[in-house]
C-alpha positions in Angstrom: 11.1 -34.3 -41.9 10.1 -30.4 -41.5 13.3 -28.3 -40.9 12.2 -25.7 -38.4 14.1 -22.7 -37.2 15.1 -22.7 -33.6 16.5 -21.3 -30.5 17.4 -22.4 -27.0 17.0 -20.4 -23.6 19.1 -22.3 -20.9 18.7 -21.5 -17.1 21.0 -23.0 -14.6 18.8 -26.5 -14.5 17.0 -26.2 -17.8 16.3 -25.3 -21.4 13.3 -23.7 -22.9 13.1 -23.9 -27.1 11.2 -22.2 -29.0 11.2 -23.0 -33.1 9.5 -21.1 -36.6 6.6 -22.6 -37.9 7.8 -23.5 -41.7 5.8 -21.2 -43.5 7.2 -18.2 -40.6 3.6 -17.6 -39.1 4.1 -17.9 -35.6 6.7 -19.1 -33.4 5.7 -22.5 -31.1 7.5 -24.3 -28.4 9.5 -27.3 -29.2 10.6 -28.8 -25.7 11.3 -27.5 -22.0 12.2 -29.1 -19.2 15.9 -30.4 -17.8 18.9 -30.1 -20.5 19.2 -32.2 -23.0 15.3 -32.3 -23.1 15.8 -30.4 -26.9 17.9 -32.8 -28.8 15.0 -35.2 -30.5 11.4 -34.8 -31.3 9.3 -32.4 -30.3 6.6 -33.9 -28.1 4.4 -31.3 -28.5 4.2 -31.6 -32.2 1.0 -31.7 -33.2 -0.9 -33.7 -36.5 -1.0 -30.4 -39.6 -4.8 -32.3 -40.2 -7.2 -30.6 -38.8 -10.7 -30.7 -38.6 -13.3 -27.3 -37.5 -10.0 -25.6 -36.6 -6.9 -23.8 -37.9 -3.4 -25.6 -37.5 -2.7 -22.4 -35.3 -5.6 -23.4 -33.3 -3.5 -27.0 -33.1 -0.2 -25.7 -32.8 2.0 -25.3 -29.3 2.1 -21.4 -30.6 4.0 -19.0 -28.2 1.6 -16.3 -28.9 -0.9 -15.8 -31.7 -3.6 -12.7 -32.2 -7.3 -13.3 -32.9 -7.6 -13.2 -36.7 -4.7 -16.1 -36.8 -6.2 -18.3 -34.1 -9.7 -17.8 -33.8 -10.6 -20.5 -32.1 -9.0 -21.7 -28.9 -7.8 -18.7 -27.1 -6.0 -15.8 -28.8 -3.4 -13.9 -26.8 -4.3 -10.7 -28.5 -7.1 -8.9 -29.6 -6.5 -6.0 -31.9 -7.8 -3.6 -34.5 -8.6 -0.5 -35.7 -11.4 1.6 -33.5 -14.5 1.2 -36.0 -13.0 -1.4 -38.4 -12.9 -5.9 -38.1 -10.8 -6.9 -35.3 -7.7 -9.6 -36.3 -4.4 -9.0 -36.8 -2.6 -11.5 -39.6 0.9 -11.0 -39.3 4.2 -12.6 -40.6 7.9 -13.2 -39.4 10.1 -10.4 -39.6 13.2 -10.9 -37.8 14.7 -12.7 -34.8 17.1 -11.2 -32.3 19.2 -13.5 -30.1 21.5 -12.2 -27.4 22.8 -13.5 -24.2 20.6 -15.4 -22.7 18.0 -13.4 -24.6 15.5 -13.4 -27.8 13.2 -11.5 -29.3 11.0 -12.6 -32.2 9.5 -9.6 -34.4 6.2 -10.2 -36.4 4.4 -7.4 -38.7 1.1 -6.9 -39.8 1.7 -4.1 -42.3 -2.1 -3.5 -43.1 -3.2 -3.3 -39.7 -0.2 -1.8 -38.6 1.8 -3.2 -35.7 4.4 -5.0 -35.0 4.4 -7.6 -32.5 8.2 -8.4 -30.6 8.1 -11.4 -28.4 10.6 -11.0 -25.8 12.6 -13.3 -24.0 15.5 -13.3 -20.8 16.7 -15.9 -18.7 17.2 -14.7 -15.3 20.7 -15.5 -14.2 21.9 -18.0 -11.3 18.0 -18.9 -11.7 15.5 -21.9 -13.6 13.5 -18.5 -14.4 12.6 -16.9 -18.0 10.9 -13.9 -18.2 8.6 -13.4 -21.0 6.5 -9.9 -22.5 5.2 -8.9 -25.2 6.2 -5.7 -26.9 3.0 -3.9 -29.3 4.2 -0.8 -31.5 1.5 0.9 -33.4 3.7 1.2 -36.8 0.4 2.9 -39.5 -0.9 6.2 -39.3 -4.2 5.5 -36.9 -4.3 4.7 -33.8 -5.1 0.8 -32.3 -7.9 -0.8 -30.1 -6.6 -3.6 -28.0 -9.2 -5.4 -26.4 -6.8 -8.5 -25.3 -2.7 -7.7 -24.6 -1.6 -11.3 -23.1 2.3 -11.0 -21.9 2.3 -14.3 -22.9 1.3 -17.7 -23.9 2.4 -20.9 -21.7 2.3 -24.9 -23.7 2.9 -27.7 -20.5 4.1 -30.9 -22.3 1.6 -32.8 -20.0 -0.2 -36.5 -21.6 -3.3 -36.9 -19.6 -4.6 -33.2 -19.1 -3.0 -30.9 -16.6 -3.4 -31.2 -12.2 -3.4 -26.9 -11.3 -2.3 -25.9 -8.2 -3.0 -22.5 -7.3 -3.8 -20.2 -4.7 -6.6 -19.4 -3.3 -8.6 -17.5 -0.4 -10.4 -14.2 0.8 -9.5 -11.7 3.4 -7.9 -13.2 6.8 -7.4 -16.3 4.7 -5.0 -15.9 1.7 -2.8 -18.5 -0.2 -4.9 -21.2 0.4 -3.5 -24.5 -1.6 -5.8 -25.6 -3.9 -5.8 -28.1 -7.1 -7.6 -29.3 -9.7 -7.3 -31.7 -12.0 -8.5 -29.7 -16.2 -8.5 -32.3 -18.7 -10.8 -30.6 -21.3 -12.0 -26.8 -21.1 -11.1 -23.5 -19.3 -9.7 -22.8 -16.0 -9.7 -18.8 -15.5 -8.8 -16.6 -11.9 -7.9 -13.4 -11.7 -8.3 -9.6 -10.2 -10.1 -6.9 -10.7 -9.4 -4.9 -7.9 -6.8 -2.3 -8.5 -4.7 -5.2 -7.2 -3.9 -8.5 -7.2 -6.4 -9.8 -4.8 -7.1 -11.8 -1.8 -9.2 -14.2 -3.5 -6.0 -15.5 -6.0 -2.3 -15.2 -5.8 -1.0 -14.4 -9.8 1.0 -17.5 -9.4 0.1 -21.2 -11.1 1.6 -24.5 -11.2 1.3 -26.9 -13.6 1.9 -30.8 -13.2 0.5 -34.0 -15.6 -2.8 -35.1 -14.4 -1.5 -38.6 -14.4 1.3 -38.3 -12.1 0.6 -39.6 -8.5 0.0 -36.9 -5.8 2.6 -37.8 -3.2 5.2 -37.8 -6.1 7.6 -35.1 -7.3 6.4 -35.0 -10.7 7.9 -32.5 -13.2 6.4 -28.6 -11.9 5.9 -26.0 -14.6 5.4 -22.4 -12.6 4.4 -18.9 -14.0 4.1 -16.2 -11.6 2.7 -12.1 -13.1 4.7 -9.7 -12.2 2.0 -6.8 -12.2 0.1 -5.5 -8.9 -3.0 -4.6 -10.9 -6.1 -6.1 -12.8 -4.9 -9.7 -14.2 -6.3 -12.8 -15.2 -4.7 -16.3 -15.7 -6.5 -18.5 -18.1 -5.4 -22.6 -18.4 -7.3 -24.5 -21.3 -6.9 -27.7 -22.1 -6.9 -27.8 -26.0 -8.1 -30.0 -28.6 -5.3 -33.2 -29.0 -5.0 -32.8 -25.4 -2.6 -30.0 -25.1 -2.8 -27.3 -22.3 -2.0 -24.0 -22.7 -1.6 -21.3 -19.8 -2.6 -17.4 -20.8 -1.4 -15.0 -18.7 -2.0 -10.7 -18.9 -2.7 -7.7 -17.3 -6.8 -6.7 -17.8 -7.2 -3.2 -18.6 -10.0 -1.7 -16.2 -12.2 0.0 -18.9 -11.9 -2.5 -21.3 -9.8 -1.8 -24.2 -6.0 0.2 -24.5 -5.7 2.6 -27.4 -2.7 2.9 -28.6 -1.4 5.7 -30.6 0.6 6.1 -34.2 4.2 5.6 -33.2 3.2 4.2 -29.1 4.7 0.9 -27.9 2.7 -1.1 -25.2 4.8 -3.1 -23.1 3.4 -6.0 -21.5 3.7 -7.3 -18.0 6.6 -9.9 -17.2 5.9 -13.5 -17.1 8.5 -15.4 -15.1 8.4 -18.8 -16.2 9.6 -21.6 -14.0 10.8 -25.6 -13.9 11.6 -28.0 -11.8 12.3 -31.8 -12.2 11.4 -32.1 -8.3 7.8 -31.4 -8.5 6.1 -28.3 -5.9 9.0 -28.5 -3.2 11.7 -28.2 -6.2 9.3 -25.5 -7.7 9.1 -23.8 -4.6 12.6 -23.7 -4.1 13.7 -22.1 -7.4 10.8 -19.4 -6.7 12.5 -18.6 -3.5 16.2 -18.5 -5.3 15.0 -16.0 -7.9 13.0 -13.7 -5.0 16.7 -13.6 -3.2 18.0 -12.7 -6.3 15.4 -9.7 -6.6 16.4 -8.4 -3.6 20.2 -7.9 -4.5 22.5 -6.6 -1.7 19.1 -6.1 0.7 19.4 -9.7 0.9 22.5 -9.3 3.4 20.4 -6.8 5.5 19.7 -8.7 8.3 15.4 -8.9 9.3 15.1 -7.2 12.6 12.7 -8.9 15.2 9.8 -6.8 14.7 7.1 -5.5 17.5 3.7 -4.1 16.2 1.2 -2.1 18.5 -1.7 -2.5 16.6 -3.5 -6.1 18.0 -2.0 -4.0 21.7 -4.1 -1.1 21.4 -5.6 -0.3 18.2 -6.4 3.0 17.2 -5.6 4.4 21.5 -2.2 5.4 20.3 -0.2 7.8 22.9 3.1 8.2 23.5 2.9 6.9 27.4 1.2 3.6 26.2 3.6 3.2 23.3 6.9 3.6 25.4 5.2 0.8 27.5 4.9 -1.8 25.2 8.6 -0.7 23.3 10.1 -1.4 26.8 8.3 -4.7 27.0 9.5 -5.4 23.5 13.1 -4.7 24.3 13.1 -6.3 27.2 12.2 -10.1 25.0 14.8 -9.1 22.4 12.8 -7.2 19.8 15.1 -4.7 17.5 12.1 -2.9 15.6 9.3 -0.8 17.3 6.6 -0.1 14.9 3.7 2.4 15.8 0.6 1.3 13.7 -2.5 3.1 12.4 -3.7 5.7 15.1 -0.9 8.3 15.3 -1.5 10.9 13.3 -4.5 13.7 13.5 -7.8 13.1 13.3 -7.5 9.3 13.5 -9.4 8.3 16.6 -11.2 5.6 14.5 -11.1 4.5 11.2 -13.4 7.2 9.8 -10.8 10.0 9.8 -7.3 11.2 9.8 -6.0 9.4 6.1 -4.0 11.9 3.9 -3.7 14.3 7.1 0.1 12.7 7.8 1.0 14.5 10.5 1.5 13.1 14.5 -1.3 13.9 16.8 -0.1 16.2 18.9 -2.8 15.7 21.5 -0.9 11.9 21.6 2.2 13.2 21.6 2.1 16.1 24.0 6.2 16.4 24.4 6.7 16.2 20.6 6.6 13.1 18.0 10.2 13.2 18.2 10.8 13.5 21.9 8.7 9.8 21.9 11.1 8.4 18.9 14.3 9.4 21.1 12.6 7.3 23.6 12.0 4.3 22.0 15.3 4.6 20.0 17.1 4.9 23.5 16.1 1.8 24.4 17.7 -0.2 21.5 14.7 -0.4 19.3 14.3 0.9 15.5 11.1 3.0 15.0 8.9 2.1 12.2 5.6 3.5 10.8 2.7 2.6 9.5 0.9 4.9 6.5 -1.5 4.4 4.1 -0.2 6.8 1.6 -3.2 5.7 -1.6 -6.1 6.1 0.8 -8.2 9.7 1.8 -10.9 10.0 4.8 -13.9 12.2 3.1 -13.3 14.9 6.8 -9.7 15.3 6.2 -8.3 18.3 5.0 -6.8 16.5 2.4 -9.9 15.8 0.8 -11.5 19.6 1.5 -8.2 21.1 -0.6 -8.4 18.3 -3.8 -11.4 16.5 -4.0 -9.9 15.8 -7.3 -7.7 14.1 -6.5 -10.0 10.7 -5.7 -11.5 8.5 -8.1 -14.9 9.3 -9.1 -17.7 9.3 -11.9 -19.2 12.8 -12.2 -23.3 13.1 -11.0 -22.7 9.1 -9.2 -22.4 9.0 -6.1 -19.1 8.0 -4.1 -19.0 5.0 -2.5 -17.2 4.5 1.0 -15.3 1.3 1.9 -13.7 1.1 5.4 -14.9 4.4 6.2 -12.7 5.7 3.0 -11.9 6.7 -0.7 -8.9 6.1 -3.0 -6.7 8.6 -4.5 -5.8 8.6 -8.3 -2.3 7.4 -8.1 -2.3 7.5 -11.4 -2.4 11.4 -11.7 1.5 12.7 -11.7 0.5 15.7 -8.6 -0.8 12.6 -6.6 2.1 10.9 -7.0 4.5 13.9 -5.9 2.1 14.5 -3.2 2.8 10.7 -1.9 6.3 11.4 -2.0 6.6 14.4 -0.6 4.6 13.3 2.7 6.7 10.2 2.6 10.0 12.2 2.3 8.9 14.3 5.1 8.2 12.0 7.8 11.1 10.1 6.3 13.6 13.1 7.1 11.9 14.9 9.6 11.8 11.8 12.1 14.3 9.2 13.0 12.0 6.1 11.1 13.6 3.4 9.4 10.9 1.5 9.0 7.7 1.9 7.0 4.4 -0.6 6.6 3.0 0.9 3.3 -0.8 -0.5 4.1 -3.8 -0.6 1.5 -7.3 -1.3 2.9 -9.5 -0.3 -0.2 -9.5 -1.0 -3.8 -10.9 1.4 -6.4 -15.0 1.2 -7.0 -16.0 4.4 -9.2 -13.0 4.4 -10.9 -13.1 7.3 -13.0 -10.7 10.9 -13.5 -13.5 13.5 -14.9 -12.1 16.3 -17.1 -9.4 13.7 -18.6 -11.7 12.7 -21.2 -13.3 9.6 -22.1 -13.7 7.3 -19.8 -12.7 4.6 -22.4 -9.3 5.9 -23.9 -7.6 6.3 -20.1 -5.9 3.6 -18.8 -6.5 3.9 -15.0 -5.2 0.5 -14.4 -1.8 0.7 -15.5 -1.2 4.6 -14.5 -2.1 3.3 -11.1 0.7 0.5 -10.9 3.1 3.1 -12.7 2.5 5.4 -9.9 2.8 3.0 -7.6 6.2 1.8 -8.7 7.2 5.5 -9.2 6.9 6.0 -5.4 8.3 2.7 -4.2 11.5 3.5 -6.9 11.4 6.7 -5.0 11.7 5.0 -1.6 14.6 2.7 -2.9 16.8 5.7 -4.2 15.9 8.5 -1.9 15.8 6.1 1.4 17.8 2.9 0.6 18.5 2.5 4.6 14.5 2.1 5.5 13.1 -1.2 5.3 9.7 -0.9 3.6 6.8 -3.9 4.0 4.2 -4.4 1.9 0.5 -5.1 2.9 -2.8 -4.6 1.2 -5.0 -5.7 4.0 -3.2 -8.4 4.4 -2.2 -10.1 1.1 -4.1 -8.3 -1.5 -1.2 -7.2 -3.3 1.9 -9.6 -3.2 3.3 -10.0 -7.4 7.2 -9.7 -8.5 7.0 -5.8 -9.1 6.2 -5.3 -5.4 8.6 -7.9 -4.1 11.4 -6.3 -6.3 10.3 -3.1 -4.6 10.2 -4.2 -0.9 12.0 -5.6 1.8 8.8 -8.0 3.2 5.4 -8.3 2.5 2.7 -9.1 5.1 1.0 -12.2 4.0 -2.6 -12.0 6.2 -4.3 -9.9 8.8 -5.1 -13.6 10.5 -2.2 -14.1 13.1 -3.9 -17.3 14.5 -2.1 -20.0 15.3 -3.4 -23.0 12.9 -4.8 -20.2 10.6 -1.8 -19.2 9.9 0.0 -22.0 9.2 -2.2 -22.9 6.2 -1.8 -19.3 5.6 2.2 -19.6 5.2 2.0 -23.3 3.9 0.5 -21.8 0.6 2.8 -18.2 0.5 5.9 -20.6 1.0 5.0 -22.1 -2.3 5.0 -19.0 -4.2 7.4 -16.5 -1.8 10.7 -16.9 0.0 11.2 -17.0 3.5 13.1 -13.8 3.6 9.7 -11.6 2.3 7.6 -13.5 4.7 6.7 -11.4 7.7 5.0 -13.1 10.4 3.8 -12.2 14.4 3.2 -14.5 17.5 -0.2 -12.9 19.0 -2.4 -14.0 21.0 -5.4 -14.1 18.1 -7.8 -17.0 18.4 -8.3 -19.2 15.8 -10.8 -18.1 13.2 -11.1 -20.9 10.5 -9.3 -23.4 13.3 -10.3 -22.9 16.7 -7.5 -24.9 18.2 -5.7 -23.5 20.9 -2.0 -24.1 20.3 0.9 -23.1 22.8 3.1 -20.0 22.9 6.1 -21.9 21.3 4.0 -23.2 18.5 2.9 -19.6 18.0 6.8 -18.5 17.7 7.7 -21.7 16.0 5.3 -21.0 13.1 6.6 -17.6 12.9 10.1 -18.0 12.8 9.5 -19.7 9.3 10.1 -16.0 7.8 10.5 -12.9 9.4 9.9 -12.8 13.1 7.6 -10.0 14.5 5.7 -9.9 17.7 2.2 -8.2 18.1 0.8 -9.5 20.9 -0.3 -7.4 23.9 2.5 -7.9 26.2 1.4 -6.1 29.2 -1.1 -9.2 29.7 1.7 -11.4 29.4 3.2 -12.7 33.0 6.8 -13.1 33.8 6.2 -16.4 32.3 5.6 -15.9 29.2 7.7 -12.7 28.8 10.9 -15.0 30.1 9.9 -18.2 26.9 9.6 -15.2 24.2 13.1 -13.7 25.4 14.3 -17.6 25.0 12.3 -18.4 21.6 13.7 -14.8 19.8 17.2 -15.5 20.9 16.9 -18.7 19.4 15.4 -17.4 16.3 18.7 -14.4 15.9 20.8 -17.4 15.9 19.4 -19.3 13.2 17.7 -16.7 10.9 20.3 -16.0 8.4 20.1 -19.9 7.8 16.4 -19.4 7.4 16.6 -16.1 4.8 19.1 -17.2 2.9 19.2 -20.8 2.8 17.4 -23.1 0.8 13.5 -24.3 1.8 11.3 -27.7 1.9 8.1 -28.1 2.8 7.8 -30.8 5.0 4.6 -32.3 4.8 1.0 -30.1 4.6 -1.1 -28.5 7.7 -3.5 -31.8 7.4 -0.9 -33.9 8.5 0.0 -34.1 12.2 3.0 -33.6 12.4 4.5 -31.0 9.1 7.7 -28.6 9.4 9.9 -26.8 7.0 13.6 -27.6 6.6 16.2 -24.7 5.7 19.7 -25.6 4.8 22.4 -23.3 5.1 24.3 -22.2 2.0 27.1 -24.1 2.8 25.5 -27.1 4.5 27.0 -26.8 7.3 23.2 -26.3 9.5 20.5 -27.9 9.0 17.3 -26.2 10.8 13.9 -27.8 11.4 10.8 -26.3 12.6 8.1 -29.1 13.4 4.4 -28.3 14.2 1.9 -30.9 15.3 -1.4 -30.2 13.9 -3.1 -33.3 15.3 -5.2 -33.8 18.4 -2.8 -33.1 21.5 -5.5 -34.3 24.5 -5.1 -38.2 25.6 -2.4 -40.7 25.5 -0.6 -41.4 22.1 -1.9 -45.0 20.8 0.1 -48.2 21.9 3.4 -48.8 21.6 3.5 -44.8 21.2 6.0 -44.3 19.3 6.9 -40.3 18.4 6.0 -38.6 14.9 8.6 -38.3 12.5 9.2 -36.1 10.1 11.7 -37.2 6.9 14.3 -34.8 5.9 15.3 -34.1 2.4 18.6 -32.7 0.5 20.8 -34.1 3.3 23.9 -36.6 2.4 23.5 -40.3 3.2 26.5 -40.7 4.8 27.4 -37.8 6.5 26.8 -36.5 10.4 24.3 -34.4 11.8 24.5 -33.4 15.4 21.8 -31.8 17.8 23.6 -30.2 20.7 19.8 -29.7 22.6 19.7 -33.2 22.9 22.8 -35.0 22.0 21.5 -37.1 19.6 23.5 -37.7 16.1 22.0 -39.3 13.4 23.6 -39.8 9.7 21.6 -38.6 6.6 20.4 -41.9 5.5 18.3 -42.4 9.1 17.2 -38.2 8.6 16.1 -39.2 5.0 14.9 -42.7 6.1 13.2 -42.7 9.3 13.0 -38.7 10.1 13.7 -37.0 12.6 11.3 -38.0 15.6 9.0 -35.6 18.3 7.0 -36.9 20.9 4.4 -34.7 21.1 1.5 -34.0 23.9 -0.6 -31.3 25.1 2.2 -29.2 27.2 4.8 -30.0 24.1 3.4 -28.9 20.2 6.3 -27.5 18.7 10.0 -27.4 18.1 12.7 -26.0 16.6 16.1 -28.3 15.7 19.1 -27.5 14.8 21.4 -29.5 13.5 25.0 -29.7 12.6 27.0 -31.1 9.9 30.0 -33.2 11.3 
């Protein structure tokens, strides 16, 4: 039997080992999966005969350059501008801390080194994984392919994906396919992660049955830039999961002493299939959040579906009266109130309030929506530049563009180079300002266009900059900034809706804004999908009166809070057309919501059934679990009688105990676990009646 050299990563639920090949070539994974899951064969070992390929082409290998593995996907791509590409390296050393390792590999005539890092993430089932590339000769290196990392699923019969999916006003769409043999790629690039895929995949055997909880494997990028995901099922029947950031022009150079460091790849298991996968996704997103976890999620209201770009101070202290009158706690003033913005064809960069809106002063209107109980929020757009605004006229410079090409507009706008250091301290210095000068605790940090002619002249070649990752550095630089100058404002993150939702912007941010769609049945695919990837806490979500774009369906007002109270409640809907009516069921539905939303941030998450069901829901248990709160949705037909005998939909718990209690003081009913796990917990539903919200108590 071949001794190997190996180390074990365990996470709160699991353990991840990685061993030496025997002749100290590359480092492969041995098992992961539940503890224990270590002690005995590998069952990824692979036959040493091979036949068209190398055994590193066979082998489970962590991460291997082209040159070592030139077959079946290489994780890096490296050489000397002008010479062969390949790298050929050998083991140097191995590093293991707490709950840490790094694995060192040389190539001494190329020169580099190659560390692959390791760190369990504590409290968590998540390991994060990077690569580290030093340039160690005396010229510098081309690297056409930098991988963060390399991903082996122990699956039998080929691999079922799940991912997510979509396009503007229809994000994080739950999709899946089955790959038994060949390539499965997605990716970005935009400047950002996308609306078309979430950087976020889940991995499950092929063969395992679709309604069961079979063993999830997750990897999620933390990087809000260009990225790719590639899945390829391998020859023996292996698949193995690439993941990396894609540099924009092609190719990184990296200079004599440099060292590139890769984007994070949190790596994630669960024994309880999607739900259980879900759930330790949302455990490690509270645990990015740290204390602002605690901070509790004020009911938002939004005036941008109200009155668009018409933004004046007599129209706004309308509607922020309206809002406080329902129960909102957060006023925010959208796009519209700044100069030059009458429509979206002026105004960006120019971050100053219109006075013409404002005619007794911008802060004159915050001291009166602050007097009546609210928070006041704003919304910017700090990357973006209007070709009129004086912005633009002083440092035309300061946008991306390719000298003698023309500039192309999109929404009416261009993009600054946030990768250029007097951009950045530009950003921050308007952000500062209206950060000090005004009483705002709340900013929506927007991004409606991604970078076309992306080019810096006077910087060089186009080929040696990296625009890509000086972008997502500036980026971070200014929401660091944020967190340390102004750790009291609440920051949300939106990119047109979900274009840019990764780890690095979560880590940064208090919520993100999932979709520009706020319709009813829309959006519940919409958050059925994000609640796969993203915690309740981040998810920010408004009851409007927005028809249905992809579904049509009307739905009722309390479905429309229902669905949002599954994250952070906001409210965007034009409230002067709403009658006493409907005014007086908000005010009841967000006082319902206050009460229970701590359970809902904090506690844990399942998905109860999918939007093509009838009836679905999600179920949060509090921490302690002493409440248990459920809110249903019927997705079905709601005209005509129910079918004899007509008995109500139910919906079947999970995570509850058998024998125990659970009251609901709406109704009076009481049920024990084993009838909430059995049977479910039952709605009759009918055209005046589509949604609810239970709560129930542990006795």
């Amino acid at each position: 039997m071949t001794s190997y050299r190996r180390w074990t990563l365990r996470t709160e639920h699991t353990a991840y080992t990685v061993r030496l090949a025997p002749d100290d070539t590359w480092a492969e994974l041995h098992a992961w999966g539940p503890h224990g899951v270590e002690e005995g064969p590998s069952a990824l070992d692979w036959s040493r005969r091979t036949h068209f390929i190398t055994p590193a082409d066979a082998a489970p290998v962590e991460y291997l350059p082209y040159g070592a593995r030139p077959f079946t996907g290489a994780d890096l791509v490296a050489g000397r501008p002008g010479h062969d590409r390949g790298v050929w390296w050998t083991f140097a050393d191995a590093h293991e801390g707490d709950g840490s390792l790094r694995l060192t590999f040389t190539d001494d005539v190329l020169g580099l080194r190659t560390a692959l890092c390791y760190a369990t993430v504590p409290d968590t089932d998540v390991i994060h994984r990077w690569t580290e590339l030093t340039c160690t000769g005396d010229e510098e290196l081309r690297l056409e392919r930098l991988d963060s990392a390399a991903v082996n699923i122990p699956v039998t019969t080929g691999a079922r994906l799940t991912y997510l999916t979509g396009q503007w006003s229809q994000e994080f769409q739950r999709t899946q396919l089955d790959l038994t043999r060949g390539t499965f790629t997605m990716g970005s690039r935009q400047g950002v992660p996308g609306h078309a895929y979430a950087p976020w995949l889940a991995v499950q055997d092929a063969a395992a049955p679709r309604d069961a909880p079979a063993p999830a494997y997750g990897m999620a990028l933390e990087w809000p830039g260009n990225w790719h995901f590639t899945a390829e099922a391998e020859p023996g029947g292996a698949v193995r999961v690439r993941a990396g950031r894609v540099p924009h022009e092609g190719a990184v150079h990296l200079a004599p002493g440099d060292t590139l460091v890769t984007p994070r790849l949190a790596c994630a298991f669960s024994a309880d299939g999607l739900d259980g996968l879900s759930r330790v996704w949302h455990r490690y997103e509270r645990r990015l959040a740290g204390d602002r976890l605690h901070r509790t999620r004020k009911v938002l209201y939004n005036s941008w579906e109200a009155t668009g770009f018409d933004v004046d101070a007599s129209g706004q202290l309308e509607l922020a009266k309206a809002a406080a009158d329902i129960g909102a706690e957060l006023f925010v003033v959208d796009d519209g109130w700044f100069t030059g913005r009458t429509d979206d064809t002026g105004g960006l960069g120019d971050w100053h309030p219109d006075p013409a809106a404002f005619p007794q002063g911008f802060d004159r209107f915050v001291d009166d929506v602050r007097a009546l109980g609210l928070d006041f929020g704003l919304w910017v757009e700090p990357e973006a530049v209007s070709p009129g605004s004086r912005l633009y006229a002083e440092h035309p410079d300061w946008v991306y563009r390719i000298d003698e090409r023309p500039a192309r507009l999109v929404r009416n706008q261009l993009l600054l180079d946030l990768g250029r250091t007097d951009v950045q301290d530009f950003v921050i210095a308007t952000l500062d300002r209206l950060l000090t000068d005004h009483a705002v605790s709340y900013l929506k940090w927007d991004m409606n266009r991604p970078p076309t002619e992306r080019g810096r002249p006077g910087a060089g070649p186009a080929d040696r900059l990296d625009l890509d990752a000086e972008h997502v550095a500036g980026y971070l630089r200014v929401l660091d900034h944020l967190r340390a100058a102004h750790p009291d404002v609440t920051v949300e993150g939106c990119a047109g809706g979900g274009g840019r939702i990764d780890h690095a912007t979560l880590a940064r941010t208090d919520v993100v804004w999932p979709s520009d769609n706020t319709a009813p049945l829309d959006r519940l695919s919409i958050q059925f999908g994000f609640l796969h990837a993203h915690a309740p806490h981040v998810m920010s979500s408004w009851v409007t009166d927005a028809p249905g774009v992809f579904d049509p369906r009307p739905r009722s007002l309390a479905f429309r809070f229902v669905n949002a109270m599954c994250g952070v409640l906001g409210i965007g809907a034009d409230l002067r057309t709403w009658n006493p009516e409907q005014r007086a069921e908000a005010a009841r539905w967000i006082a319902r919501y206050k009460e229970v939303r701590e359970v809902i941030h904090r506690g844990e998450a399942r998905l109860l059934g999918c939007p093509a069901d009838p009836t679905c829901g999600v179920q949060y248990d509090a921490e302690d679990g002493s409440r248990t709160v459920v809110a249903a949705l019927s997705t079905g037909r709601l005209d005509g009688a129910p079918l004899v005998p007509g008995r109500p939909d139910r919906l079947r718990l999970r995570g509850l105990t058998p024998d125990a209690h659970y009251h609901d003081a709406a109704t009076g009913a009481t049920y024990s676990g084993a009838h909430l796990l059995h049977y479910g917990l039952p709605f009759a539903w009918s055209a005046d009646h589509d949604a609810e919200l239970v709560v129930l108590i542990r006795q």
